[in-house]
N, C-alpha and C positions, 0 to 999 in steps of 0.2 A: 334678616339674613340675606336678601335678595338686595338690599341696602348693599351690601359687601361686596355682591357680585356687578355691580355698575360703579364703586368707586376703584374697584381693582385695574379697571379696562383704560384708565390713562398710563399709568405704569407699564403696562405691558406692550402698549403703543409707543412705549419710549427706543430708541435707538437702537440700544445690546440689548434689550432683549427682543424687539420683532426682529433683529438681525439675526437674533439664535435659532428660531422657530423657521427664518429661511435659509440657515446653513444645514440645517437638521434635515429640512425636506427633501432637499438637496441631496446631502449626504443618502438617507433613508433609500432615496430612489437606487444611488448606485447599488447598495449593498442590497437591495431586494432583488435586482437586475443582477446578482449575480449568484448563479446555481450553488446551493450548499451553504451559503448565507441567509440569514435573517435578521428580525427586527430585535430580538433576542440579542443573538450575538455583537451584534454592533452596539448597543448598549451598554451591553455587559464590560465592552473595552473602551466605552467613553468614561462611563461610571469614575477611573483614577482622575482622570485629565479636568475634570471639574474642582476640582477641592479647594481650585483659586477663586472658582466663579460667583457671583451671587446667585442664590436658591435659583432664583426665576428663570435666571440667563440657563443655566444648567437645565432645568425644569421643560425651559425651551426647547433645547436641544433632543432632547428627551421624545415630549410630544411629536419632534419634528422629523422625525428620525421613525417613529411609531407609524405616522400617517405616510411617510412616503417610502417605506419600504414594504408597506402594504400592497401600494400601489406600485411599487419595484417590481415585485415578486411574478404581475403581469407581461413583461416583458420579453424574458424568455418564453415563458408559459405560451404566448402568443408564436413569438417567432423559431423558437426550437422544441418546444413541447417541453419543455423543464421548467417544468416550477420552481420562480424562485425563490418560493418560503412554499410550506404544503398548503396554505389557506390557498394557491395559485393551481391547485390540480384543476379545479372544476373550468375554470379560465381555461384553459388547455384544451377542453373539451368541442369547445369551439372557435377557440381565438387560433388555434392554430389549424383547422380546417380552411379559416377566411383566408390567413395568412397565402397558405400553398393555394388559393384563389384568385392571389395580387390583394387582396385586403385586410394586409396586414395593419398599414398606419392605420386604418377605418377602426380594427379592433382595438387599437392600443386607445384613440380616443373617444371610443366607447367605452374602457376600462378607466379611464382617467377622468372621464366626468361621472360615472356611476361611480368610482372611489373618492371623489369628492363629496357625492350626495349622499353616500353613507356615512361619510367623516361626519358631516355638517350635522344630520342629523343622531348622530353618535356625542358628540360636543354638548347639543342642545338639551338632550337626554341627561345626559351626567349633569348641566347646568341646574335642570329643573327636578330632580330626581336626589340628588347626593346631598341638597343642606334640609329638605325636611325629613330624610333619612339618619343624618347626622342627630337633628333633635329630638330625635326617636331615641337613637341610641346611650345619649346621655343619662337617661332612667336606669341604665344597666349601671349592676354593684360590682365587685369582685367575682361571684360564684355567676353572674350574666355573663360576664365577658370569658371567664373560663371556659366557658360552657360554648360559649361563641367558636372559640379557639380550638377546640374540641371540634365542632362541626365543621371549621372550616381544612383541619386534615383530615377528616372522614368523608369530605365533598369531594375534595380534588384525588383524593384517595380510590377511591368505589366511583367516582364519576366519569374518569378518567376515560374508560374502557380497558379492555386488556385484560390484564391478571391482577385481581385486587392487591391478590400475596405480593408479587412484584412492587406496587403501589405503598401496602401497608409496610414493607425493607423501608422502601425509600425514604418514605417521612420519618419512619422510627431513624433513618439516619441522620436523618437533619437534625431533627430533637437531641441526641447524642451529639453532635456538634456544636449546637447552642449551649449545651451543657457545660463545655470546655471554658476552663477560669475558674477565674474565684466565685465562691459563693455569694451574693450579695447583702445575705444576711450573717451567715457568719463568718465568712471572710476565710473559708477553707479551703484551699486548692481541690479542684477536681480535672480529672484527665488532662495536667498539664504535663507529666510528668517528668519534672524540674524543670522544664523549658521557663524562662522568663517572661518570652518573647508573648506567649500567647496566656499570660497569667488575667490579663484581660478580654479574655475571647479572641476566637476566630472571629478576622475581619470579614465582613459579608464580600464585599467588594472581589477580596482573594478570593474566595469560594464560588461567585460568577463567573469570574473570570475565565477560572479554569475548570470550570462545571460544562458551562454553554461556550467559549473560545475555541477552548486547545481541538475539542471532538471536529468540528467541522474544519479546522485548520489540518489533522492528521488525515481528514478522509480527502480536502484537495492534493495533498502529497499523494494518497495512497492512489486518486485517479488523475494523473499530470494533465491527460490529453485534454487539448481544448478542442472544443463543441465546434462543430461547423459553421460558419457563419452566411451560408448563400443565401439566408434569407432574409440577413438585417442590410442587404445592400440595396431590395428594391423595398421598398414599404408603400409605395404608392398614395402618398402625403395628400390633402389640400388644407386647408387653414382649417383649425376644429370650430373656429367660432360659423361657419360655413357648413360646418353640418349639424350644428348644435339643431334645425328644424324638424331635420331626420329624426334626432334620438328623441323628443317628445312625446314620440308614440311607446317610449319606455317608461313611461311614469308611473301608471303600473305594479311595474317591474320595481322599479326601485321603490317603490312606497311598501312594497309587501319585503323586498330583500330587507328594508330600515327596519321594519318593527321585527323582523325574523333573527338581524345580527343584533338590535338591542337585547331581545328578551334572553336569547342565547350569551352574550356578553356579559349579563347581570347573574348568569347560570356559574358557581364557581366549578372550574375545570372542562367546560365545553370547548372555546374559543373559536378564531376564524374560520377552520376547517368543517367544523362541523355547521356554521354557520350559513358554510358558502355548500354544503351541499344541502344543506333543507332547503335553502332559496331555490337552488337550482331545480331541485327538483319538482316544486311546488310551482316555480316559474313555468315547466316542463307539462306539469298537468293542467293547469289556467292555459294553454296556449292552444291557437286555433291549428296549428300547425305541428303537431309533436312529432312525425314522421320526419322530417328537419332539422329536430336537435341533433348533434354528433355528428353534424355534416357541415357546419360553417351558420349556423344561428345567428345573427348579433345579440338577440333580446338572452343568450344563453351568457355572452361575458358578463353582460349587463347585470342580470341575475345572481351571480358570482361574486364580483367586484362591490354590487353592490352591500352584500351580507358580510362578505369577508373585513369591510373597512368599517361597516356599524358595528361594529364590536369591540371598536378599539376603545373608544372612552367610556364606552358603556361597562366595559371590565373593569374600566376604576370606578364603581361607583361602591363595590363592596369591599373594594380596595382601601380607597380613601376614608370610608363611613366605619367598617369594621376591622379591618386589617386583614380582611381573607380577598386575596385576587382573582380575580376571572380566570387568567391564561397567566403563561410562564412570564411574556412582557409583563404585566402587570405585577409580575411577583422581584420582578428586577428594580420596574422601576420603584415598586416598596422599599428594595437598599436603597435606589439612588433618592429617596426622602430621608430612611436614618441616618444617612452618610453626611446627611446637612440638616443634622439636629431633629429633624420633624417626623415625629410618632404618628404614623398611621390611626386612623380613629376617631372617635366622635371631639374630642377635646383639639382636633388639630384642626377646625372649622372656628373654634374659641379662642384657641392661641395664636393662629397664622392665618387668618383668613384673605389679609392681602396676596399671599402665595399661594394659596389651596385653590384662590379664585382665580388667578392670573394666570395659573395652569390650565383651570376651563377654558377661558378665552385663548389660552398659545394653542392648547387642541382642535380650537373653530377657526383658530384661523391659516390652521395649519393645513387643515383639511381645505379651503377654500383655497389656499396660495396651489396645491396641486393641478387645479386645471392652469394656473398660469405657469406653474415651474416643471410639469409635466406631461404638457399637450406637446409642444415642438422639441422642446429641449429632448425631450425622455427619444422619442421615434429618432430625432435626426441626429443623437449625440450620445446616448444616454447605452443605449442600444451596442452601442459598440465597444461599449466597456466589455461586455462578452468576450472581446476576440484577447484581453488578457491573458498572458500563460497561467497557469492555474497555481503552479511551485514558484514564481515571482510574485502573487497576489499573498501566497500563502506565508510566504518569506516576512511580507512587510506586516503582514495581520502579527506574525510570531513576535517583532520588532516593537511593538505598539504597546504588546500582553505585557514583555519583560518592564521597559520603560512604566509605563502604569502601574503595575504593580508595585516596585522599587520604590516607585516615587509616594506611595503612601506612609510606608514610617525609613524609606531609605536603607534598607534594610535586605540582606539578600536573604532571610531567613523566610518573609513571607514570597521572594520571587520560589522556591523548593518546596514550599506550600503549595503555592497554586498551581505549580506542575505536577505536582501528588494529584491536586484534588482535578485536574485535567486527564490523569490516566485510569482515575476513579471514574471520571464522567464517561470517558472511552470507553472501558468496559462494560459502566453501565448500559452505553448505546447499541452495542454487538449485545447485549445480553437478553436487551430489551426492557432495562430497566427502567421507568418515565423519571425527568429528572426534575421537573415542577414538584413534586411532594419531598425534596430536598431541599429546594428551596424555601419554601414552604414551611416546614419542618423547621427550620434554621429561626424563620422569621418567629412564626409564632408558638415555638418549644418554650423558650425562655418567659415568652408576653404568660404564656400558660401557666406555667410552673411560679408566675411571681402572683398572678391573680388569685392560683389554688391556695398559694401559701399565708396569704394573704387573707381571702375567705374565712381558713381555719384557724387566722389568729381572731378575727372579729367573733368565731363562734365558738370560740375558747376550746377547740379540737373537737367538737360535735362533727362529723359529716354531715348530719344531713342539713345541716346551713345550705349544701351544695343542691340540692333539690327542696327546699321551703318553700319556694316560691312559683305562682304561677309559669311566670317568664320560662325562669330555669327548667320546669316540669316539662313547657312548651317548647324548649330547645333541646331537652332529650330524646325529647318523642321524633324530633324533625332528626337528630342525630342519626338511630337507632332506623330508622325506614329508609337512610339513603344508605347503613351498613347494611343493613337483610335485605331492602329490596332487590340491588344486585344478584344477590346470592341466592336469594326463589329466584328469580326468573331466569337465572342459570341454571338449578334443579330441574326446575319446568322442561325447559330449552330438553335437556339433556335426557329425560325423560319421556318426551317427545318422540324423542328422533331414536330412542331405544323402541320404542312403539313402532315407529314405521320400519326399523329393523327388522 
């Protein structure tokens, strides 16, 4: 299988597609550099505009888009204290201390070569880690992968944080929207209610769209003002390859931040954030100097940047192997693979593995082009995308949504779609609803529902086909302790603190 991963690397070397993976990084950096954007969102409105592309080229774009609006998100964080995706809070913590110091440019390429050294080894991880997880996976029958699909909305569900209740709506809604169409086996309409249009399902693409788009595009209308900009005029620059000696003594730092955002990224429903604050914090206690965090640190961005960008391909590895995603990216970029034929899962390492591979590699090498397309570019250029009106940025994101969507069956019944399921996502956001176990929910309701039905035709309608087997026994049990254990330790919690009552 490692066979596959050295013949994929000429192709991916070719023209369109390393030119995708540097339009992507490109792009990634703007859209992370600007407040109320993510890696998420941007995504989510590339997703149409591919359907011309080849898998790889799109795939690029993807990854590329992934690794530099990671490293985007540092930007403000450093120079106005606004994160610009939330994996950027912990960055803030001391990038924008150095900044009001005069060492601003300093943090931004501290944050750009520790989000490089996460990427890199984030890439490396999903390389060595996803095909003999793949061949793992292939022993799994019908009531395995159910069972699979089962755990993976009960992870991002209960793992989340929050309100499970909240959680458990969400995905039950997803499920219910995978539902919508014909039945596959007997060909009987459900919840289409005469509509034609969607007698085939809800298209995923419509349903990101305006899930993850429309919410952050209503909230730059609902706050017009743009942000101050007196701090992206002085940044106090010198060449990064010129301090590259200095940050040596962060090695460290990022060697603990790497294995803190893999393990974390491999966790379905942790993601960046939670990521970038165990590094942080763990950097915080390992340090000879902790009286100094929260006062202008470096080894504090470094710590940050470094955990929040190992996450990124390390989240596709449950992605790609089982069809359950780390974070919300990783549950997008699961459409932006259906969208282009390719089924998440152990069999898509067997049928596509010039693509599944060429994706690891656009991911390592995406993450390595950031110090070059993010060290000067980002501080002297990049930086001032900030001073943007907020209701002109917002305008052209709305222009993009309508156009892509349209453009997928041409059709203005799915553009009404995805302003519905935009006013859903809205709502949900003000509600506090999470909207990954939507996503989620959408992807693998259906994969679920085709595996159960499936299971119970091999066991001629027995249920317990769906527990005979060790696997299945052992995927219960792992189900079953990530629903209760929340639920004690919120008992506990609660119980506790009526004690000290």
């Amino acid at each position: 299988m490692y066979g596959s991963l050295i013949d994929a690397l000429p192709e991916v070397l070719g023209l369109s597609n390393f030119l995708a993976v540097i339009v992507g990084v490109l792009a990634g950096i703007v859209v992370g550099a600007l407040p109320g954007l993510s890696a998420t969102m941007a995504i989510s409105v590339l997703i149409p505009f591919t359907f011309a592309f080849e898998p790889l080229v799109a795939l690029g774009l993807m990854a590329g888009i992934y690794n530099g609006a990671m490293y985007g998100g540092a930007i403000p964080a450093v120079l106005l204290r606004i994160p610009g995706t939330p994996a950027a809070v912990c960055t803030s913590f001391d990038g924008y201390p150095m900044a009001q110091k005069g060492e601003g440019g300093y943090a931004l390429q501290i944050a750009v070569v520790s989000s490089a050294i996460g990427g890199i080894a984030s890439a490396l991880a999903l390389m060595l880690l996803a095909p003999p997880l793949a061949r793992v996976t292939l022993l799994f029958g019908p009531s395995e992968v159910f069972w699979v699909a089962v755990f993976g909305l009960s992870s991002i569900v209960f793992l989340l944080g929050g309100n499970p209740i909240k959680g458990l709506i969400a995905a039950a809604f997803g499920v219910f929207v995978s539902l919508v169409g014909s039945d596959t086996i007997t060909g009987y309409d459900r919840f289409t209610f005469g509509r034609l249009e969607i007698l085939d399902g809800i298209n995923i693409v419509v349903l990101l769209v305006g899930l993850y788009a429309l919410p952050p595009v209503i909230d730059l209308l609902e706050h017009p003002e743009s942000p101050d900009a007196s701090n992206t005029r002085k940044l106090a620059t010198t060449s990064i390859w010129s301090r590259l000696p200095d940050m040596m003594g962060f090695w460290t730092t990022w060697l603990r931040g790497s294995i803190i955002g893999i393990l974390v990224g491999i966790l379905p429903g942790a993601g960046g954030s939670m990521a970038a604050f165990l590094s942080y914090n763990e950097a915080r206690r390992a340090s000879k100097n902790p009286e100094n965090w929260g006062k202008g640190e470096p080894e504090g961005v470094a710590a940050s940047e470094t955990a929040n960008n190992a996450d990124t391909a390390s989240a596709l590895i449950p992605a790609l192997t089982l069809g359950i995603p780390g974070t919300a990216v990783a549950a997008v970029m699961l459409g932006g693979l259906l969208i282009h034929g390719l089924q998440p899962g152990p069999m898509l390492f067997r049928d596509n593995p010039g693509i599944v591979f060429g994706f690891m590699w656009q991911f390592l090498f995406g993450a390595i082009l950031l110090i070059f397309l993010g060290g000067s570019l980002a501080t002297n250029s990049f930086a001032k995308v900030l001073l943007l009106p907020r209701p002109l940025l917002a305008a052209f994101i709305i222009v993009l949504m309508l156009i892509g969507t349209y453009a997928i069956h041409g059709r203005m019944f799915d553009v009404y779609l995805m302003l519905g399921f935009g006013v859903i996502g809205y709502g949900m956001d003000k509600l506090d609803y999470p909207l990954p176990p939507v996503v989620l929910g959408v992807i693998l309701g259906g994969f679920a529902e085709e595996n159960l039905r499936l299971a119970l035709r091999i066991g001629r309608g027995d249920w317990s086909v769906l527990w005979a087997n060790t696997t299945s026994q052992i995927l219960i049990a792992v189900t079953i302790a990530i629903v209760v254990g929340p639920l004690v330790t919120r008992f506990l919690r609660k119980r506790k603190s009526a004690r000290h009552a």
